[in-house]
C-alpha positions in Angstrom: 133.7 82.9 79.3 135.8 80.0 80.9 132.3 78.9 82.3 131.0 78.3 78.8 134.1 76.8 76.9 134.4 74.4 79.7 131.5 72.0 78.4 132.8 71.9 75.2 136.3 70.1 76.2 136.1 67.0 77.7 137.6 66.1 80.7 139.4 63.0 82.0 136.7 61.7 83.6 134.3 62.3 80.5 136.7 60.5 78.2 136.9 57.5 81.5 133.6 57.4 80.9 133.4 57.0 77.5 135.9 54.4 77.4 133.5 52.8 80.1 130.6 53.0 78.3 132.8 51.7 74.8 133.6 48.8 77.4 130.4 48.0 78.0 128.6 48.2 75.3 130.8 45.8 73.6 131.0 43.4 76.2 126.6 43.8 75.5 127.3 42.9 71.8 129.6 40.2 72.7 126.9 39.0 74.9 124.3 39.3 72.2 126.6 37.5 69.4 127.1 34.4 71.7 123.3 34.4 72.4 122.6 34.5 68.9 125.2 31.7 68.3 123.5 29.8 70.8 120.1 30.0 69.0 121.3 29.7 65.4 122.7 26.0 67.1 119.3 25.4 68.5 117.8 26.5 65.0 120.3 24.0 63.3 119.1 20.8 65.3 115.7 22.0 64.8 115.7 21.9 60.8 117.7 18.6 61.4 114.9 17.0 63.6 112.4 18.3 61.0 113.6 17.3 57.9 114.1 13.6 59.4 110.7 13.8 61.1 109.7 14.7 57.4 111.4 12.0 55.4 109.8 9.4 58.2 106.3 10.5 56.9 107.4 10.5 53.8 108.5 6.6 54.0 105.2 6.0 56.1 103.0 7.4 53.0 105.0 5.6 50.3 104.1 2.2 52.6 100.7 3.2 52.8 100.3 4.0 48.6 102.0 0.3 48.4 99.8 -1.1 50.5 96.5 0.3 48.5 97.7 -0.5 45.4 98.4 -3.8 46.7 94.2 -4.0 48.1 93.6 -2.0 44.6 94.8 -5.3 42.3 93.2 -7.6 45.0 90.0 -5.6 44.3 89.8 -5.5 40.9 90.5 -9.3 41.1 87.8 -10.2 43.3 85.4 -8.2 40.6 86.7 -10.0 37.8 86.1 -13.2 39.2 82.0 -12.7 40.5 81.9 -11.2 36.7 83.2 -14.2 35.5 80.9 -16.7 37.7 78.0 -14.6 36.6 78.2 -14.6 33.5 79.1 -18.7 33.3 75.8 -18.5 35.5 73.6 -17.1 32.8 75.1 -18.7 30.2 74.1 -21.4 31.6 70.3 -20.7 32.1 70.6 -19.2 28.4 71.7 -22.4 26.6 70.4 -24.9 29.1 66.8 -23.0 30.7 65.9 -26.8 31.9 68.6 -27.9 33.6 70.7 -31.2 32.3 69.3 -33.7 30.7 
């Protein structure tokens, strides 16, 4: 009966070895929280470099819209003013169809 109990109680060494094992797996989660510090830094400057990469496109695209709008109102300008000469062209053919006098 001795043989049978004997499982059931631990032992010195069992209890060493689960204060081993305690040891060791907390020296794993220590490891693992330091890692994981490590990568939530790396995470950090990643979102930084991002977000500044971002509002550089950003800036680039507002500089662009200027710029088209800028050609836009050049454009329309350039129109207006070959309206303009065409139509003081054929006026003048209208009212004057032989030339001056």
């Amino acid at each position: 009966m001795a043989a049978i109990l004997a499982p059931l109680h631990p032992t010195r060494e069992v209890r060493n070895m689960t204060q081993a094992t305690d040891t060791e797996i907390r020296d794993l989660i220590l490891g693992l929280d330091k890692k994981i510090d490590g990568l939530d830094k790396k995470l950090d400057i990643f979102i930084a470099q991002s977000t500044e990469q971002f509002k550089g496109v950003n800036q680039r695209l507002d500089t662009i819209e200027k710029r088209i709008e800028s050609q836009d109102g050049r454009v329309w300008g350039i129109l207006l003013v070959t309206l303009s000469a065409a139509l003081a062209v054929a006026g003048k053919l209208a009212f004057f169809p032989n030339g001056p006098a």
